[in-house]
Structures are given as structure tokens and as C-alpha cells.
MARPA-43462 format. One record per atom (N, C-alpha, C): chain; x, y, z; residue number from 1; residue in three letters; atom name. Coordinates in steps of 0.1 Angstrom, whole numbers, plus 5000, padded with zeros to 4 digits. Layout:
% MARPA-43462
  cadena    c1    c2    c3  num  residuo  atomo
       A     X     Y     Z  NUM      ALA     CA
...
//
This chain:
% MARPA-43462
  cadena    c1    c2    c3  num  residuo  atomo
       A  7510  9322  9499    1      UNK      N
       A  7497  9329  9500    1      UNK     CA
       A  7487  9319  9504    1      UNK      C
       A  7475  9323  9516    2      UNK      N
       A  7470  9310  9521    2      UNK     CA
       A  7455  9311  9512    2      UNK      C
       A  7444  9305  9515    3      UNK      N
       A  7435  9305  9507    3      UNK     CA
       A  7428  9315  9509    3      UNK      C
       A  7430  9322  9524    4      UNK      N
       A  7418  9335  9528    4      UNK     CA
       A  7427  9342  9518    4      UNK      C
       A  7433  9344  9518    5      UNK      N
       A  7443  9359  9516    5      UNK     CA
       A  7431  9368  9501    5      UNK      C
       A  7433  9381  9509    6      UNK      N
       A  7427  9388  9499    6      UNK     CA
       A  7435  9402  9498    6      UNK      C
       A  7436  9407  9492    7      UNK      N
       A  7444  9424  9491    7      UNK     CA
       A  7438  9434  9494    7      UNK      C
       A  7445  9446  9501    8      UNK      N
       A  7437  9453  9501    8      UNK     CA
       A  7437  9463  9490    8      UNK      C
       A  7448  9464  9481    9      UNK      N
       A  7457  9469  9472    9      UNK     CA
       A  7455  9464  9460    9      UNK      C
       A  7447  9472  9450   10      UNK      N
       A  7448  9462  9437   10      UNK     CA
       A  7453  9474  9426   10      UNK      C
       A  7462  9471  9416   11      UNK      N
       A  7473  9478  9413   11      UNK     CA
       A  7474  9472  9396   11      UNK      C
       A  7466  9462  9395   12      UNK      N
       A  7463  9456  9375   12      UNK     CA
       A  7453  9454  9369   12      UNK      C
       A  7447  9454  9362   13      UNK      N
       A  7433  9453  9357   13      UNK     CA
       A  7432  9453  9341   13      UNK      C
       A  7423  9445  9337   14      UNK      N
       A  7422  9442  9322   14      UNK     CA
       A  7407  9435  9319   14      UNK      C
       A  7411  9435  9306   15      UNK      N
       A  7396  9426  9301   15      UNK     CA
       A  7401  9420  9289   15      UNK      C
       A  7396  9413  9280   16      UNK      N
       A  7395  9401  9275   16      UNK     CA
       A  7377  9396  9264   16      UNK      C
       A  7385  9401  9255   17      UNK      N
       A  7368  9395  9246   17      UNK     CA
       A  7377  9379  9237   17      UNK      C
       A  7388  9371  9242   18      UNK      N
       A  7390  9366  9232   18      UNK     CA
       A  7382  9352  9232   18      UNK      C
       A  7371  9345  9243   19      UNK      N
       A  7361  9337  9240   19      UNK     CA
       A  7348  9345  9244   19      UNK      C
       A  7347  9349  9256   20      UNK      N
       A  7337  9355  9258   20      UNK     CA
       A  7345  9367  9266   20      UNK      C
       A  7333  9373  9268   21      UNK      N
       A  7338  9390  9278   21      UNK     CA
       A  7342  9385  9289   21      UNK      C
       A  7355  9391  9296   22      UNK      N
       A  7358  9389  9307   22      UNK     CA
       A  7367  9404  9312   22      UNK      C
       A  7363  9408  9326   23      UNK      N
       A  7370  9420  9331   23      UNK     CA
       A  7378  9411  9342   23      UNK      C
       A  7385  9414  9348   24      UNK      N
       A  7398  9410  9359   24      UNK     CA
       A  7405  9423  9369   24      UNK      C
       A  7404  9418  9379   25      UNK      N
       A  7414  9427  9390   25      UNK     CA
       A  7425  9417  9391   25      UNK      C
       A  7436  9423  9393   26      UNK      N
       A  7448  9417  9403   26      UNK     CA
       A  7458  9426  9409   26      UNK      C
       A  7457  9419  9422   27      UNK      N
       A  7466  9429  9432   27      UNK     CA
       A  7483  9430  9425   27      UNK      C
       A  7489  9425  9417   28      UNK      N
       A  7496  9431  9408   28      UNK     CA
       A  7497  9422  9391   28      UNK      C
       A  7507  9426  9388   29      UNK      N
       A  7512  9418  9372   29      UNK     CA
       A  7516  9407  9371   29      UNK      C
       A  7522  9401  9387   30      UNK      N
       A  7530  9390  9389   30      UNK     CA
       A  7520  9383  9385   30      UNK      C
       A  7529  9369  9375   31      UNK      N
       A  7515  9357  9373   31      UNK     CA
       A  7511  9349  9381   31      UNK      C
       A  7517  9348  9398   32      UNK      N
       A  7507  9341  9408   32      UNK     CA
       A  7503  9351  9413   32      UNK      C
       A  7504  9363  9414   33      UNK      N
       A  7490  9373  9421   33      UNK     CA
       A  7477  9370  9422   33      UNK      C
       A  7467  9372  9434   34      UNK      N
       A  7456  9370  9440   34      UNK     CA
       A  7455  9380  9429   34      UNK      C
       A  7437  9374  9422   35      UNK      N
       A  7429  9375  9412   35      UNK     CA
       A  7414  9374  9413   35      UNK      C
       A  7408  9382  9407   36      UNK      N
       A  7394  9385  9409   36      UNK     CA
       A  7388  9383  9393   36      UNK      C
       A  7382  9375  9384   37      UNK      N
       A  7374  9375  9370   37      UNK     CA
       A  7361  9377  9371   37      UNK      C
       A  7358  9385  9364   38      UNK      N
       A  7344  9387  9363   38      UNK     CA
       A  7339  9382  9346   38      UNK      C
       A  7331  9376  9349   39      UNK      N
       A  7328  9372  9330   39      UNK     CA
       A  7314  9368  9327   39      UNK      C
       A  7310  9375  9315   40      UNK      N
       A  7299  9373  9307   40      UNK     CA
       A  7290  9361  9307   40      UNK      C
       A  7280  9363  9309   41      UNK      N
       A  7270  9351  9308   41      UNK     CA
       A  7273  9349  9293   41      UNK      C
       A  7279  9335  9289   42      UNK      N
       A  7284  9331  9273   42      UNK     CA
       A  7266  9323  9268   42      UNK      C
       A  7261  9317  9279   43      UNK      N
       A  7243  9316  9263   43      UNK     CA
       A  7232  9309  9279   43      UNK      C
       A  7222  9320  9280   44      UNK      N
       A  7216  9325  9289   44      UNK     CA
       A  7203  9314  9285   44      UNK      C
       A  7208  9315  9275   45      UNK      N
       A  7194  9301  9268   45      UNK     CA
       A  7193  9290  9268   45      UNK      C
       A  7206  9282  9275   46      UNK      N
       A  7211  9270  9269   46      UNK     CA
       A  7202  9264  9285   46      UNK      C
       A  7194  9251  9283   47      UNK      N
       A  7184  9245  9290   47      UNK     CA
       A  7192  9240  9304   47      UNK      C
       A  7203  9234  9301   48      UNK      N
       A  7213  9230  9311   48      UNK     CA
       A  7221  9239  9320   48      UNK      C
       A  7224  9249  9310   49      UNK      N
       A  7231  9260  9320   49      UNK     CA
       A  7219  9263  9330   49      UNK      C
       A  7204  9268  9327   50      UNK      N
       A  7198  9276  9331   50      UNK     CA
       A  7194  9265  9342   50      UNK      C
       A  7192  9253  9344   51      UNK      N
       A  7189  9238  9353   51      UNK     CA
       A  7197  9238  9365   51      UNK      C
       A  7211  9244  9356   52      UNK      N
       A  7219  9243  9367   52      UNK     CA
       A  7225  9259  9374   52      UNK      C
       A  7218  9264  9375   53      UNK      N
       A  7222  9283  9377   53      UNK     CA
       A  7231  9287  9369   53      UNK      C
       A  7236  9284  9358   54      UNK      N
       A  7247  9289  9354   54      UNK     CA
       A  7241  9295  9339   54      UNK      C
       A  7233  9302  9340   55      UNK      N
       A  7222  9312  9329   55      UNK     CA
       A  7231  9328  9333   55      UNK      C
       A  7239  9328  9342   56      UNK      N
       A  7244  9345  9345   56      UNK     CA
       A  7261  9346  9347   56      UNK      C
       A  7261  9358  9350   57      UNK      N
       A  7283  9359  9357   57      UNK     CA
       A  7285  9351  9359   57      UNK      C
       A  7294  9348  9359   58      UNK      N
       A  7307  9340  9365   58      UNK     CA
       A  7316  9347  9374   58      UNK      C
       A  7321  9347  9386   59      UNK      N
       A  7333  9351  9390   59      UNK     CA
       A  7343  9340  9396   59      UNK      C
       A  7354  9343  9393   60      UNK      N
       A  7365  9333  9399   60      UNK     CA
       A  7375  9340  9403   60      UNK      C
       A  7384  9337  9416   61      UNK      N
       A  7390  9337  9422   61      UNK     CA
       A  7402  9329  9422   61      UNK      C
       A  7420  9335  9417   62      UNK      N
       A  7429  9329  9423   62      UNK     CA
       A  7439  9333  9428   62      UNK      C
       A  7443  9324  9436   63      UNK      N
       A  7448  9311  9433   63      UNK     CA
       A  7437  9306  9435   63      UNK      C
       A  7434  9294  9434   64      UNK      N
       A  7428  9283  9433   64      UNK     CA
       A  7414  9281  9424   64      UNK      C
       A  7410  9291  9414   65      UNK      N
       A  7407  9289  9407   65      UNK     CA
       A  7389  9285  9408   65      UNK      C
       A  7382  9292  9423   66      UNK      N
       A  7372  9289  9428   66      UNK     CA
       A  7365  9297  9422   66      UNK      C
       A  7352  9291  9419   67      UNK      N
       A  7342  9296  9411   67      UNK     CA
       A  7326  9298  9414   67      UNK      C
       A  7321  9309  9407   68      UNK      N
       A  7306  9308  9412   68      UNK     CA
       A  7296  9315  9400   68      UNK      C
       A  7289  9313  9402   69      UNK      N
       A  7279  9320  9388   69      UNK     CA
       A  7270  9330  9397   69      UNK      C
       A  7267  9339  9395   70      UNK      N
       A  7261  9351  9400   70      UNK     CA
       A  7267  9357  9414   70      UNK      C
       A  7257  9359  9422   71      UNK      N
       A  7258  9361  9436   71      UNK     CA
       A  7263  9371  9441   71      UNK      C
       A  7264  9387  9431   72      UNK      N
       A  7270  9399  9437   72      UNK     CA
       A  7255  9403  9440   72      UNK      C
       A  7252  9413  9450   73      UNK      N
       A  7240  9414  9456   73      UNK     CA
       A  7242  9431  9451   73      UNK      C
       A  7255  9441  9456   74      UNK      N
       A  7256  9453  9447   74      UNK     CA
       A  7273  9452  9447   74      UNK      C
       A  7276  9468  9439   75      UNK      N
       A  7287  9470  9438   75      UNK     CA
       A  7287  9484  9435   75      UNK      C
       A  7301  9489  9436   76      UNK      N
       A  7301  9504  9438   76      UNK     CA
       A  7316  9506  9433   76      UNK      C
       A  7322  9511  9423   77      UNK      N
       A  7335  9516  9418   77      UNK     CA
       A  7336  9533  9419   77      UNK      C
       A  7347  9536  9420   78      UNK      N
       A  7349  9549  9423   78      UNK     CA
       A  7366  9553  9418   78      UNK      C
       A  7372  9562  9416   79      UNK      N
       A  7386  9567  9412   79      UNK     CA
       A  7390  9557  9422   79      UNK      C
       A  7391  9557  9433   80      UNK      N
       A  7401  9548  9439   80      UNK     CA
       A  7396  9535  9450   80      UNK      C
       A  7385  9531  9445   81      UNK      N
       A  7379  9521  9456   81      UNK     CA
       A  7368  9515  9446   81      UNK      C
       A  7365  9500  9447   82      UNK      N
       A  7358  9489  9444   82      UNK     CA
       A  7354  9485  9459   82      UNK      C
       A  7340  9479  9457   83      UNK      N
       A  7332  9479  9470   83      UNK     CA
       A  7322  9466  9461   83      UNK      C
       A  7322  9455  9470   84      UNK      N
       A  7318  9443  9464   84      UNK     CA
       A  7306  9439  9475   84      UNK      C
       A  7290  9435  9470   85      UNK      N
       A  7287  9429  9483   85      UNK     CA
       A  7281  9412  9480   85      UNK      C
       A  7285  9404  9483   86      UNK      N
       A  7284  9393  9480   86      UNK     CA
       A  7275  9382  9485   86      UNK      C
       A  7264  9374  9482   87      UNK      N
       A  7256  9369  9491   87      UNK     CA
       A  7263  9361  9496   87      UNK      C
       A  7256  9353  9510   88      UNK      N
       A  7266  9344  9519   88      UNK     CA
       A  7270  9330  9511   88      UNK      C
       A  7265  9329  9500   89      UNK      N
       A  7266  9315  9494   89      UNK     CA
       A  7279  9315  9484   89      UNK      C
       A  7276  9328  9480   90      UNK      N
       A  7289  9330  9469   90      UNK     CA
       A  7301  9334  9478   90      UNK      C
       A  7304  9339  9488   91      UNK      N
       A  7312  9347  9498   91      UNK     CA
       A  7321  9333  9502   91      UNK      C
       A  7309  9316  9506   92      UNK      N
       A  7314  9308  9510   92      UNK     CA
       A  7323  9308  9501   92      UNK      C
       A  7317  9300  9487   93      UNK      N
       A  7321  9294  9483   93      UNK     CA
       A  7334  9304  9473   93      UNK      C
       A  7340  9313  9474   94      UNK      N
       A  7348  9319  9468   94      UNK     CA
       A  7359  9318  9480   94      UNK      C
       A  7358  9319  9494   95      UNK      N
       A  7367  9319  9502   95      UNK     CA
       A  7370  9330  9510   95      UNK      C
       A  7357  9343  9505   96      UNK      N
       A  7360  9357  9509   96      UNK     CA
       A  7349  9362  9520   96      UNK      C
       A  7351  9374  9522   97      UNK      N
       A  7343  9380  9531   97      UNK     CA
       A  7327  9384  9525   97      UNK      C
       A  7314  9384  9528   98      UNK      N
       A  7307  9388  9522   98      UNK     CA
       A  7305  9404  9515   98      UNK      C
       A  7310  9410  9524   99      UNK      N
       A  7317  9429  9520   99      UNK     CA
       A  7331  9425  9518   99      UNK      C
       A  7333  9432  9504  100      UNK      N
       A  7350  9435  9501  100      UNK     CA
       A  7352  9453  9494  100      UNK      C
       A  7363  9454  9498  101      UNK      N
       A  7365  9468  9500  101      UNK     CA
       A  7381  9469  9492  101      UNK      C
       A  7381  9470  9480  102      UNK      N
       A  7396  9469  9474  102      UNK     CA
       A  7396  9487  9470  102      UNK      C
       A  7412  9489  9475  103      UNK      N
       A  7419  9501  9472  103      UNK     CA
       A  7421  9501  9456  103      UNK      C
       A  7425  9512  9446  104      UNK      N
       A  7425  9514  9439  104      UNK     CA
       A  7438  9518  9432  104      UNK      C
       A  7449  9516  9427  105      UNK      N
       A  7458  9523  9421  105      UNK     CA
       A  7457  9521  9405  105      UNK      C
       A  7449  9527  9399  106      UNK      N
       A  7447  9523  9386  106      UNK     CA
       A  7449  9539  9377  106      UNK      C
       A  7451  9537  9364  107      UNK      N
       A  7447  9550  9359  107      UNK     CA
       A  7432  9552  9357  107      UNK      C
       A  7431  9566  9353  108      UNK      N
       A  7417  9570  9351  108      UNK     CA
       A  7412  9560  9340  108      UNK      C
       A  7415  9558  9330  109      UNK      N
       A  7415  9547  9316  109      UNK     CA
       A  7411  9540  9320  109      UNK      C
       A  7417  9530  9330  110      UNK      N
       A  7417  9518  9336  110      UNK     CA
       A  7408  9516  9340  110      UNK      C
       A  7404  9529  9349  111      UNK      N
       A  7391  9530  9360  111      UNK     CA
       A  7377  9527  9352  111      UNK      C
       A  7379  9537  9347  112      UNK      N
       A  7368  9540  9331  112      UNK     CA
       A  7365  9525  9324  112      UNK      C
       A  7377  9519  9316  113      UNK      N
       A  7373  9503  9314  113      UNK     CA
       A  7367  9492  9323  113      UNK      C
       A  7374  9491  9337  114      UNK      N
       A  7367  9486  9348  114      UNK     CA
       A  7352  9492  9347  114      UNK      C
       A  7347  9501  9351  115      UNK      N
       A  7333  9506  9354  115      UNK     CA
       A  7327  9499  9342  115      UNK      C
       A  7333  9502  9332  116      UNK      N
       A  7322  9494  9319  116      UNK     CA
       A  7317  9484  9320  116      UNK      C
       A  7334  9474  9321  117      UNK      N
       A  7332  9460  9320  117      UNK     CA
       A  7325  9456  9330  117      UNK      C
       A  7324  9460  9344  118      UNK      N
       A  7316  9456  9354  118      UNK     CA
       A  7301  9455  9351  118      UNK      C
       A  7295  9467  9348  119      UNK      N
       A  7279  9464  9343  119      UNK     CA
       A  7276  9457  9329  119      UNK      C
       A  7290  9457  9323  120      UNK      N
       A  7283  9447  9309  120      UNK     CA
       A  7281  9431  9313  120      UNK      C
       A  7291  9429  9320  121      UNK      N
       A  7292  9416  9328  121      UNK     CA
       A  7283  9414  9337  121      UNK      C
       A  7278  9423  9353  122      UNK      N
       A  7270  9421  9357  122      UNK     CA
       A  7254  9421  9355  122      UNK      C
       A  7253  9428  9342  123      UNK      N
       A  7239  9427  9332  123      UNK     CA
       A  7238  9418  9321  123      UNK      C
       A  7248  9407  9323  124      UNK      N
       A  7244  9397  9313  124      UNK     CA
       A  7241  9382  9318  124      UNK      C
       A  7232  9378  9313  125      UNK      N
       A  7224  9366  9320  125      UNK     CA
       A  7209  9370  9324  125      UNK      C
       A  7201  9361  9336  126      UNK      N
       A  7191  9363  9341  126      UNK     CA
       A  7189  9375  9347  126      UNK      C
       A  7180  9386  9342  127      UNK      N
       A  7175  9395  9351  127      UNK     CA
       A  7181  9395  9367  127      UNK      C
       A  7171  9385  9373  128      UNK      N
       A  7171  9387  9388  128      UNK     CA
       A  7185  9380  9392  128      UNK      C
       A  7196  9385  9386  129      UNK      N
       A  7207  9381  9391  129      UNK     CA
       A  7219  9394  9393  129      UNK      C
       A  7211  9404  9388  130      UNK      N
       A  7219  9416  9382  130      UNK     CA
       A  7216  9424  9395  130      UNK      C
       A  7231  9426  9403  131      UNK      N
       A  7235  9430  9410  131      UNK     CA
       A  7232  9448  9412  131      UNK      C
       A  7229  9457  9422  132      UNK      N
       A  7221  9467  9424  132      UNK     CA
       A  7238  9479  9421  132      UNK      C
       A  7238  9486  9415  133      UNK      N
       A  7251  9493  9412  133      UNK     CA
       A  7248  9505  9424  133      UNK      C
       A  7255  9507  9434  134      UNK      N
       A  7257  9515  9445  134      UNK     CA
       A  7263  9530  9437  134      UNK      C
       A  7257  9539  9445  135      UNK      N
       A  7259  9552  9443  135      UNK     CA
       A  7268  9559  9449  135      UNK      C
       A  7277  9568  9447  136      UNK      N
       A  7290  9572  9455  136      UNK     CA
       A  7280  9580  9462  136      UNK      C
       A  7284  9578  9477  137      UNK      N
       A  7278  9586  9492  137      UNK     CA
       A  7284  9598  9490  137      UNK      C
       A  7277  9611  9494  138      UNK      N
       A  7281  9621  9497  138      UNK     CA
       A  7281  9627  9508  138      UNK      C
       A  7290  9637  9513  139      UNK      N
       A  7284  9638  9529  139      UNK     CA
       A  7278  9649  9531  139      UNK      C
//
């Protein structure tokens, strides 16, 4: 799998309160499956985090384990589609496209836990980092 590689197919998903809050995509169960984390601003107060931007999200990316603190600009979940928009700095440095557009095979459950975890995650940390939650289009 090369370092672009992204899925269009994501088919696992979970979350994780066992240090801090963390939600996760992966295009399957396998344990080297391409991976998406999303996680909790763990202390929004701390003088050095906030020096060094790291007062909000976290997202990481594997394989390789590339990381970034904020930088979703919106996002949009739906029964069978996640819709990511990413600024150009986090896009670099994660390895991805600035728009991502992942398919959905999840249960409703699933779906339902994702949606949560997404705005607990993306509303923790600094205000002006908290990503604009997109509206399902109608036609």
C-alpha cells in the first residue's frame, strides 16, 4: 500500500475512551488497513500545547502514522457517506486530498456512534478550530 493510498470503501469504525476520546475509520478489520483517528483535545490549557497549536483534534493517518492537530475546515456524515474538507496544510501534511469523500458500509449503530464521536472530538479544544458540520443537500 503506497503512502497516497486512500479508500474509497470504509467498512470498520470504533472509538476508544481508554486515555483520552478517540473515534477511528478503517477501510477494514485487518490490522494493517488504511486508517483515519480522530481524537480529543486531552488539556486545551496546557501553555505549551497551546505555543505549539496543539490546544485542539488530533487526526492521524495509517499507515505511517502522520499526524496533525486541527485543520478540518467542515464535515458532513450521512447513512452511507463521510465527506471531509481539509485545509491545504493539514491535506499536506497527512498525505491526502484536501476534499475526501469515503463510502459507507457501516450499521445504523455504527453510523449513529460515528456522528457523535465526530462533533465531540471536533468541538474539543480551541473555538476557532471547530470545523463547520455540513448539512445533507437536498434536491
Amino acid at each position: 500500500m503506497d503512502d497516497d493510498y486512500v479508500p474509497e470503501l470504509i467498512t470498520d469504525a470504533g472509538e476508544s475512551e481508554e486515555y483520552v476520546y478517540m473515534v477511528g475509520i478503517r477501510e477494514s478489520a485487518s490490522p494493517n488497513a488504511w486508517s483515519m483517528l480522530f481524537q480529543e483535545c486531552l488539556d486545551e490549557d496546557d501553555e505549551q500545547e497551546i505555543e505549539l497549536g496543539m490546544d485542539t483534534y488530533c487526526l492521524v493517518v495509517d499507515p505511517g502514522q502522520r499526524t496533525v492537530y486541527g485543520g478540518v475546515l467542515a464535515y458532513q456524515i450521512e447513512a452511507d457517506r463521510l465527506r471531509l474538507v481539509l485545509s491545504e496544510k493539514t491535506a499536506e501534511v497527512l498525505g491526502l486530498s484536501a476534499e475526501l469523500t469515503f463510502s459507507l458500509r457501516l450499521a445504523p449503530d455504527v453510523i449513529n456512534m460515528l456522528s457523535k464521536g465526530l462533533e465531540r472530538v471536533f468541538t474539543s479544544g480551541r473555538p476557532d478550530a471547530f470545523p463547520e458540520r455540513l448539512e445533507r443537500r437536498t434536491a
